[in-house]
LODO-651800 format. One record per residue: residue number from 1; residue in one letter; x, y, z of N, C-alpha, C in turn. Coordinates in Angstrom, 2 decimals, always signed. Atoms other than C-alpha are relative to their C-alpha. Example, Ala and Ser with C-alpha at 12.3 -4.5 7.8 and 13.67 -1.06 7.14 Angstrom:
<nodes>
- i:aa:n.c1:n.c2:n.c3:ca.c1:ca.c2:ca.c3:c.c1:c.c2:c.c3
- 1:a:+0.89:-1.19:+0.00:+12.30:-4.50:+7.80:+0.90:+1.20:+0.00
- 2:s:-0.82:-1.19:-0.06:+13.67:-1.06:+7.14:-0.77:+1.09:+0.73
</nodes>
This chain:
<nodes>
- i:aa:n.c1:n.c2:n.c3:ca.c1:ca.c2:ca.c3:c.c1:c.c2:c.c3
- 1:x:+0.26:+0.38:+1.37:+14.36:-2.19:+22.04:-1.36:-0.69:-0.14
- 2:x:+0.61:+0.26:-0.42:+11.92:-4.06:+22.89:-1.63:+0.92:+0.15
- 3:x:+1.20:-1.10:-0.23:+9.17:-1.11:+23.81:+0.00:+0.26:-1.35
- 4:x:-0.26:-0.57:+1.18:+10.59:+0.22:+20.33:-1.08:-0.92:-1.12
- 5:x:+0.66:+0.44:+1.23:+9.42:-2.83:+18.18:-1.43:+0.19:-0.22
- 6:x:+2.10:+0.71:-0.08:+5.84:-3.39:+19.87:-0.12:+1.21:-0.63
- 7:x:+0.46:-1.29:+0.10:+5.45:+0.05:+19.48:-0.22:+0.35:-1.45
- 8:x:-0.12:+0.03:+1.17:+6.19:-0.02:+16.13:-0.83:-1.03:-0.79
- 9:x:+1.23:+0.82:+0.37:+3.70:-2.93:+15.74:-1.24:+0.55:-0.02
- 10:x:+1.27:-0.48:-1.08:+0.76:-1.37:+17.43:-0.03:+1.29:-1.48
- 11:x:+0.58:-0.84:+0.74:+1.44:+1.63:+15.19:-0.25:-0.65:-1.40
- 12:x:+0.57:+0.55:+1.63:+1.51:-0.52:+11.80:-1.27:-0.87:+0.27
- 13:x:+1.40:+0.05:+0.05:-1.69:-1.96:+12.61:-1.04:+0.68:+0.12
- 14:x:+0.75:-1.03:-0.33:-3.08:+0.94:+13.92:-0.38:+0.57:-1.64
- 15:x:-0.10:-0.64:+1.67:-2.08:+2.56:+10.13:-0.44:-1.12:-0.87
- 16:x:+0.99:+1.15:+0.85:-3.43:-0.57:+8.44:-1.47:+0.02:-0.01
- 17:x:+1.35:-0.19:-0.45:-6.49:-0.27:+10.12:-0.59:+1.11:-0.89
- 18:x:+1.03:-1.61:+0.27:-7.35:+3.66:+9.07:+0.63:+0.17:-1.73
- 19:x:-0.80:-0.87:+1.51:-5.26:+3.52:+5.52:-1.28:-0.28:-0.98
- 20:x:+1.38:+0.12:+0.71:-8.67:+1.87:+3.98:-0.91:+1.11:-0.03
- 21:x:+0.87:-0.81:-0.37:-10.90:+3.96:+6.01:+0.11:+1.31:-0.29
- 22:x:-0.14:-1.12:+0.42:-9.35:+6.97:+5.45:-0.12:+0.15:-2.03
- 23:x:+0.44:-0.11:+1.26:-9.51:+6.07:+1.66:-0.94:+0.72:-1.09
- 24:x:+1.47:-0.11:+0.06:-12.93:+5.74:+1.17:-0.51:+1.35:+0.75
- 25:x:+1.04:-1.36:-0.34:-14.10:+8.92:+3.64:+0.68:+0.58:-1.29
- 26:x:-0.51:-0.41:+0.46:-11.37:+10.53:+1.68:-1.09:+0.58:-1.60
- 27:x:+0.61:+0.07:+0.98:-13.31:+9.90:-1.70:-1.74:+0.18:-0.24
- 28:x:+1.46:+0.39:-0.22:-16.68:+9.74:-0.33:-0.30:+2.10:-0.09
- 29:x:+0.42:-1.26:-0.55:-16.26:+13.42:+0.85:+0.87:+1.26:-0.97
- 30:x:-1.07:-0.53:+0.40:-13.63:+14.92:-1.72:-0.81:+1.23:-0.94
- 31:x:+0.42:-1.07:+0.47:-14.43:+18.61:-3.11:-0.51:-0.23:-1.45
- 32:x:+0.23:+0.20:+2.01:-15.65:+18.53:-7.04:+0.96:+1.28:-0.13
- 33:x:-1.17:-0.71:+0.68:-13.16:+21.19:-7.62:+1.20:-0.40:+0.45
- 34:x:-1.28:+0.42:-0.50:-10.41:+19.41:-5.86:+0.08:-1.17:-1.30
- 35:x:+0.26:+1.51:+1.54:-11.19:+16.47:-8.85:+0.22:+1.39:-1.10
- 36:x:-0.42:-0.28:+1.51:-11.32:+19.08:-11.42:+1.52:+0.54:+0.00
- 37:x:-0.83:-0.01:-0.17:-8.22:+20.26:-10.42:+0.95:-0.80:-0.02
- 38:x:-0.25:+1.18:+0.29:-6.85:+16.68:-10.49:+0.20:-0.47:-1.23
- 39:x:+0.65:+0.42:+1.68:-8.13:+16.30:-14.04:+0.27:+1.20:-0.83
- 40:x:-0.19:-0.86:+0.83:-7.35:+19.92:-15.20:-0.96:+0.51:-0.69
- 41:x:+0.88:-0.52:+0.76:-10.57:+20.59:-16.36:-0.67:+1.06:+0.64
- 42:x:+1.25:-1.20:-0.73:-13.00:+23.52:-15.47:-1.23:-0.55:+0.34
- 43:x:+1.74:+0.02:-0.21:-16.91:+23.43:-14.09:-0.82:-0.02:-1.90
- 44:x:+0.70:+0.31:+1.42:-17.85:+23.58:-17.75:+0.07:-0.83:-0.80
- 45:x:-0.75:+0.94:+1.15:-16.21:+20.67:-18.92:-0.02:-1.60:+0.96
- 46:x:-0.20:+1.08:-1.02:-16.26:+18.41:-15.81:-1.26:+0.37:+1.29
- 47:x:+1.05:-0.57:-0.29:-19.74:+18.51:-14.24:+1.15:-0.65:+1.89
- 48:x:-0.25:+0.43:-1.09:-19.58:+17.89:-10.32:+0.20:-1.91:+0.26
- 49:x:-0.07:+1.66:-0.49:-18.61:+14.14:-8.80:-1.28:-0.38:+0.14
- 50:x:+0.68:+0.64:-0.23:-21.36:+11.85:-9.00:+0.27:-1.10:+1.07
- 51:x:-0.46:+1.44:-1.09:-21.77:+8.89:-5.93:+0.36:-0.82:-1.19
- 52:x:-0.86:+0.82:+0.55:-21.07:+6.47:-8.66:+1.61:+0.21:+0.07
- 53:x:-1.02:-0.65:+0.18:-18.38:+8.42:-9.55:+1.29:-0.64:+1.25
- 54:x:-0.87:+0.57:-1.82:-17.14:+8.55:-5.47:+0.55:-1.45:+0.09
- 55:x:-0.57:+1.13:-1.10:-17.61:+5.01:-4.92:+1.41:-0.77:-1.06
- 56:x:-1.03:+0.99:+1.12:-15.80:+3.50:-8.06:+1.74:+0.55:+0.20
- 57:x:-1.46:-0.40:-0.14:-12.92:+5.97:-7.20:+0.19:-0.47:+1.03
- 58:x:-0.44:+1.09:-1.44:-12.87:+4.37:-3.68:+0.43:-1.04:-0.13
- 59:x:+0.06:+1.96:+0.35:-13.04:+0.73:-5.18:+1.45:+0.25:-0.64
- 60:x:-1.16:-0.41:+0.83:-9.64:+2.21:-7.13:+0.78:+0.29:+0.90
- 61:x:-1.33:-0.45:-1.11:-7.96:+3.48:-4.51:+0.41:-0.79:+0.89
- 62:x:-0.02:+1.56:-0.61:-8.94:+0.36:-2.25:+1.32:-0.61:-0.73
- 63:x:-0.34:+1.08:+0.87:-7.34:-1.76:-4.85:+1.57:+0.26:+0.00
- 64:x:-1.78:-0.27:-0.36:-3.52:+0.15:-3.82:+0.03:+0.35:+0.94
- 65:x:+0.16:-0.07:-1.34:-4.23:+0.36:-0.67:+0.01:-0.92:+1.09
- 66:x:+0.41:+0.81:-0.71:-5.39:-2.83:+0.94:+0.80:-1.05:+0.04
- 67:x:-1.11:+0.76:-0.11:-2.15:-4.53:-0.20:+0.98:+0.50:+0.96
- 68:x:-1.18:-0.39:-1.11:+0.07:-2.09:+1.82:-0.51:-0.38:+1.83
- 69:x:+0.58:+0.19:-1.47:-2.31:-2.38:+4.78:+0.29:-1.39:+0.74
- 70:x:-0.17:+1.41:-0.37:-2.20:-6.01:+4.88:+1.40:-0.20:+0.38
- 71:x:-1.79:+0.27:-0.80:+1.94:-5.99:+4.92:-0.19:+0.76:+0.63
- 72:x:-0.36:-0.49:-1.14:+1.69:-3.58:+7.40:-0.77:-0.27:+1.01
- 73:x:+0.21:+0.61:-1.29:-0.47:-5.50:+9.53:+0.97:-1.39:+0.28
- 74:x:-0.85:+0.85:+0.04:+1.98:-8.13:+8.47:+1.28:+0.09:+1.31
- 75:x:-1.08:-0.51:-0.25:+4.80:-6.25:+9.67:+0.13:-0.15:+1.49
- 76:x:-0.02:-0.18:-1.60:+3.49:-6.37:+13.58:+0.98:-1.61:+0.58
- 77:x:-0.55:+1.46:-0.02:+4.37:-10.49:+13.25:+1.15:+0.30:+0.03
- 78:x:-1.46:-0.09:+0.21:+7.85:-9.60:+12.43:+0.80:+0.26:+1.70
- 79:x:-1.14:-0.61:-1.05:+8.40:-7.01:+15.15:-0.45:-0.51:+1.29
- 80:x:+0.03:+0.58:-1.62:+6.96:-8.90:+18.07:+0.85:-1.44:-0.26
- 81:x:-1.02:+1.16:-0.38:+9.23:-11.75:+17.04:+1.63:+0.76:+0.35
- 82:x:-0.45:-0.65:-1.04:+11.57:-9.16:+17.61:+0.43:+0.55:+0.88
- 83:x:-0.12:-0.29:-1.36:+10.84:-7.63:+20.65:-0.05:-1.30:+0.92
- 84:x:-0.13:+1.48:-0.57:+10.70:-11.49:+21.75:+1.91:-0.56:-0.15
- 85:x:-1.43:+0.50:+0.43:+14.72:-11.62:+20.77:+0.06:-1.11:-0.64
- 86:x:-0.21:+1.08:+0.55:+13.72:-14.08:+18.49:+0.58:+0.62:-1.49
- 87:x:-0.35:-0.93:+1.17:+15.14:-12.16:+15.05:+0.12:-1.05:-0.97
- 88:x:+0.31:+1.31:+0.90:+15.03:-15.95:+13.30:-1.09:-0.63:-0.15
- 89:x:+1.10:+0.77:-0.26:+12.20:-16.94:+14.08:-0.89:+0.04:-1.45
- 90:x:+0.59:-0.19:+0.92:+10.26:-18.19:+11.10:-0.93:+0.92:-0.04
- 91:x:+0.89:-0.66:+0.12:+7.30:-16.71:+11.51:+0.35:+1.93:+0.03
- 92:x:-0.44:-1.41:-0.04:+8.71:-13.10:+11.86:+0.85:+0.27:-1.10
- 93:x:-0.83:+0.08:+1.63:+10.80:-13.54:+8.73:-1.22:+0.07:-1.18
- 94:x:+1.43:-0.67:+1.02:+7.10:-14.10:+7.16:-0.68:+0.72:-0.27
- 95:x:+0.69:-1.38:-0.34:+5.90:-11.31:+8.49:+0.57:+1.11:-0.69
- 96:x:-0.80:-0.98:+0.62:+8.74:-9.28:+7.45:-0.06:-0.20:-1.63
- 97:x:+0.11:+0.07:+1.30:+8.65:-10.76:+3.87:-1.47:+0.41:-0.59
- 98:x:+1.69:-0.51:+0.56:+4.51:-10.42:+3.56:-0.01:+1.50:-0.08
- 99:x:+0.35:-1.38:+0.25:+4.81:-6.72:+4.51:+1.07:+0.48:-1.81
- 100:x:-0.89:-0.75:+1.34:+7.89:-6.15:+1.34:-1.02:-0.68:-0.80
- 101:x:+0.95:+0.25:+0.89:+5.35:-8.18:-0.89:-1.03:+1.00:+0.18
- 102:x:+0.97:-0.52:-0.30:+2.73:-6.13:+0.77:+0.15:+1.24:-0.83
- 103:x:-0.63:-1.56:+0.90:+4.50:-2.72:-0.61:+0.24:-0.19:-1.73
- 104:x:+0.22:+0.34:+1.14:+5.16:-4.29:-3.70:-0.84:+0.14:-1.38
- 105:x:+1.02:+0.25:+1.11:+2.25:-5.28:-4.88:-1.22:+1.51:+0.19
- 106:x:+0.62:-1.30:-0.30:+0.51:-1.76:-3.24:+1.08:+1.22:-1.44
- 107:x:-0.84:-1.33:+0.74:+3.34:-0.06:-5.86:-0.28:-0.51:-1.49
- 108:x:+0.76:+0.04:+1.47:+2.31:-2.00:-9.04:-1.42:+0.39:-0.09
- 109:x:+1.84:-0.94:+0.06:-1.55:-1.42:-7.82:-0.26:+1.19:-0.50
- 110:x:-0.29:-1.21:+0.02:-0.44:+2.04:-7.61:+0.18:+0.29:-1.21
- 111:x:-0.11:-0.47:+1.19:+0.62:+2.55:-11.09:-1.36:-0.46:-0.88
- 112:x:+0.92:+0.51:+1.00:-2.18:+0.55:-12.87:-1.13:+0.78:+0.42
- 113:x:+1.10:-0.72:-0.87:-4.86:+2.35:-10.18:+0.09:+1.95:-0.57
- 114:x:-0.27:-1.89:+0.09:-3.38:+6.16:-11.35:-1.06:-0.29:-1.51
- 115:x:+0.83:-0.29:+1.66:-4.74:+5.18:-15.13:-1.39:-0.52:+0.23
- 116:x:+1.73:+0.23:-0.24:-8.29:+3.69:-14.29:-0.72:+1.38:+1.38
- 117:x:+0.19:-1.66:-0.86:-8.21:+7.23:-11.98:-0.42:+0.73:-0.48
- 118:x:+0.57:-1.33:+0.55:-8.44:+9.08:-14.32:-0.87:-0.23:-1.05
- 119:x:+1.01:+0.13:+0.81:-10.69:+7.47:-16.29:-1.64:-0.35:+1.03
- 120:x:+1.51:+0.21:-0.49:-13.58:+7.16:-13.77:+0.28:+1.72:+1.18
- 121:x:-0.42:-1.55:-0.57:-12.54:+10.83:-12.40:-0.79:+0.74:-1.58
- 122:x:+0.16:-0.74:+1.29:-13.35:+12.01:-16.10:-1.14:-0.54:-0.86
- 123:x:+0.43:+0.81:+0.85:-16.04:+9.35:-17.21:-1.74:+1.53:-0.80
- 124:x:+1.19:-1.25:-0.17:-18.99:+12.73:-16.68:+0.71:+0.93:-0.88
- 125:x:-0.50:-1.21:+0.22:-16.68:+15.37:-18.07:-0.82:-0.11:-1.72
- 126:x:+0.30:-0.18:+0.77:-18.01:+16.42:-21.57:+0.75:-0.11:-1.06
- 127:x:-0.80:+0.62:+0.80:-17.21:+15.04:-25.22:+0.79:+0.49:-0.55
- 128:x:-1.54:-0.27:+0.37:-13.88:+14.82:-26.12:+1.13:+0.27:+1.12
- 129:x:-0.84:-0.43:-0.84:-12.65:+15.74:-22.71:+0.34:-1.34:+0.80
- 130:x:-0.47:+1.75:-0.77:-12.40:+11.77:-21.16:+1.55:-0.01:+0.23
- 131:x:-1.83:-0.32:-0.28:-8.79:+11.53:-19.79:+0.13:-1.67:+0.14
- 132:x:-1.00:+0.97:-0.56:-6.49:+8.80:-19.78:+1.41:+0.06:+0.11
- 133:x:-1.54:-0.58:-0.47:-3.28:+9.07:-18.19:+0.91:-0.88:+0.92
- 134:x:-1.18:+0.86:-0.72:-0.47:+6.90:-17.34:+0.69:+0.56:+0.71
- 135:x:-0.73:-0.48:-1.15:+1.55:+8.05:-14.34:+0.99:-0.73:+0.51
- 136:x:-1.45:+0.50:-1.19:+4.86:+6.56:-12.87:+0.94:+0.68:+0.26
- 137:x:-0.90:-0.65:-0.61:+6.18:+8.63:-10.37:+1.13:-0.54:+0.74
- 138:x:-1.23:+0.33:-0.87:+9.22:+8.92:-8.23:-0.59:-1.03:+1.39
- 139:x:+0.11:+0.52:-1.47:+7.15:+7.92:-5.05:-0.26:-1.49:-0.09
- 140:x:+0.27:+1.49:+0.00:+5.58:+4.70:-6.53:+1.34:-0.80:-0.71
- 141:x:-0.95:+0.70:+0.15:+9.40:+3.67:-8.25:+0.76:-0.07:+1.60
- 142:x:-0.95:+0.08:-1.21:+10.93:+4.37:-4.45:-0.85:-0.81:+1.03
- 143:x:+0.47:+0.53:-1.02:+8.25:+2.60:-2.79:+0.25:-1.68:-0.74
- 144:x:-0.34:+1.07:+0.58:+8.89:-0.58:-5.30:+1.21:-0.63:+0.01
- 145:x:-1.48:+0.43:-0.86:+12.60:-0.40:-4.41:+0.19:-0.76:+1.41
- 146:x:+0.34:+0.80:-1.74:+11.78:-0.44:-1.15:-0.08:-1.09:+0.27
- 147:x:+0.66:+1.34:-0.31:+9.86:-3.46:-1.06:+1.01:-0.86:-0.32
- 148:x:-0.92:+0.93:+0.37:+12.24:-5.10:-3.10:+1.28:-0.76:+0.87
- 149:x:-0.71:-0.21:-0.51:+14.88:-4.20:-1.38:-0.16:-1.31:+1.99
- 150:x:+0.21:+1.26:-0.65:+13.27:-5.93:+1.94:-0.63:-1.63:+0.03
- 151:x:-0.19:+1.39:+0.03:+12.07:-9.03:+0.57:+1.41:-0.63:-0.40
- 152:x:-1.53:+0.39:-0.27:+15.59:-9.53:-0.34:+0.37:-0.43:+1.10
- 153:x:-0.19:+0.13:-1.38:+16.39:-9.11:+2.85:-0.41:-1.10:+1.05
- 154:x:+0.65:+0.65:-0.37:+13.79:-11.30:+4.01:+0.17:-1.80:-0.63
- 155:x:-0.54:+1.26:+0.39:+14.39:-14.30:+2.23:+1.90:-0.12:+0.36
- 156:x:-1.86:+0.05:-0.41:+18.41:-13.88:+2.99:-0.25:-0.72:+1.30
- 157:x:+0.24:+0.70:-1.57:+16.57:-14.33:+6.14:-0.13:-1.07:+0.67
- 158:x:+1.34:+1.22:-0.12:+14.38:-17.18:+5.71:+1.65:-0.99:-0.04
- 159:x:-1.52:+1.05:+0.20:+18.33:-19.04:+4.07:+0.48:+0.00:+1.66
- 160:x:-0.67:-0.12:-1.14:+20.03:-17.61:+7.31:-0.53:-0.85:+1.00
- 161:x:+0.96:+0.44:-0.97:+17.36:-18.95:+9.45:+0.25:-1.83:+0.09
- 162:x:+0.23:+1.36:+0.72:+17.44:-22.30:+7.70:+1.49:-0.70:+0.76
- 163:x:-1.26:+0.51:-0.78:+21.29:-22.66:+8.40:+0.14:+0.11:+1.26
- 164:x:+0.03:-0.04:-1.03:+20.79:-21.79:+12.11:-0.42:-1.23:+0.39
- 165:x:+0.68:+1.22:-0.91:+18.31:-24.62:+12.49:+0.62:-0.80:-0.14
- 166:x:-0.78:+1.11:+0.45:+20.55:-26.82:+10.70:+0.88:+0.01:+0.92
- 167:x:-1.44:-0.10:-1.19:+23.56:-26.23:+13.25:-0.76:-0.51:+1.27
- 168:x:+0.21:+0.10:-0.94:+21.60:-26.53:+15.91:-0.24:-1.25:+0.38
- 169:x:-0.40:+1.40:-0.15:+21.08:-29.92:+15.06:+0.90:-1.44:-0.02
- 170:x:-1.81:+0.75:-0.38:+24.39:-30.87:+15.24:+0.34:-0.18:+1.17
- 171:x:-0.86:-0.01:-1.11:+25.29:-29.70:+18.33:-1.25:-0.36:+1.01
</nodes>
């Protein structure tokens, strides 16, 4: 179990690490017909991506991104407390609660980040064609469960934890 958690640490930092990076190339390097396609518009209506364009959609995508990264570098704290058989241990309860905040707040980013998307995806396209578009999908309501779901968990923890220490100073 043990091999299991680190392992499972190592890779959520690893994926914290590249979820930025991959962002940004992502946006830096992304087709102009893969955007108009995105946006629904044609070459006549939606000139090619400008670098402004690129970076501001990076700075957007950052902005639901860099919350999940962070709980999931969070998340390593948790599981080396752990693979340490400590499963109370405060600090791994914080860990575990920072990453469900972490998802959280990456799933409200996520919705507010889809509508300033498509308005700096569309800011070039020609008049009358400017998009704005609200989006709340299935993936960003199941990733908001989620989260929820383990800070629950996590604070149940933090109580549980609380009454352990308390006993212990009894006996």
């Amino acid at each position: 179990m043990a091999l299991l958690f680190n392992g499972l640490g190592v890779a959520g930092v690893a994926l914290a690490a590249l979820l930025p990076i991959t962002t940004v190339c992502y946006w830096l390097l992304i087709d102009p017909d893969s955007v108009r396609k995105m946006t629904a518009l044609g070459p006549e209506l939606l000139p090619d991506i400008t670098l402004p364009q690129r970076l501001a959609a990076a700075l957007v995508a950052l902005l639901s991104v860099l919350p999940l990264a962070w709980g999931m570098a969070r998340l390593r704290t948790c599981l080396v407390s752990f693979a340490a058989g400590r499963p109370f241990a405060s600090e791994g309860i914080a860990g575990l609660r920072d990453f469900a905040l972490g998802g959280l707040i990456a799933a409200l980013a996520q919705a507010i980040g889809q509508t300033a998307m498509s308005l700096v995806l569309t800011w070039t396209a020609a008049p009358g064609h400017k998009q704005v578009s609200i989006q709340l999908d299935s993936n960003t309501m199941l990733l908001a469960l989620f989260a929820g779901t383990i800070a629950a968990l996590a604070w149940a923890l933090e109580k549980a934890a609380a009454i352990a220490e308390e006993n212990r100073q009894f006996i």
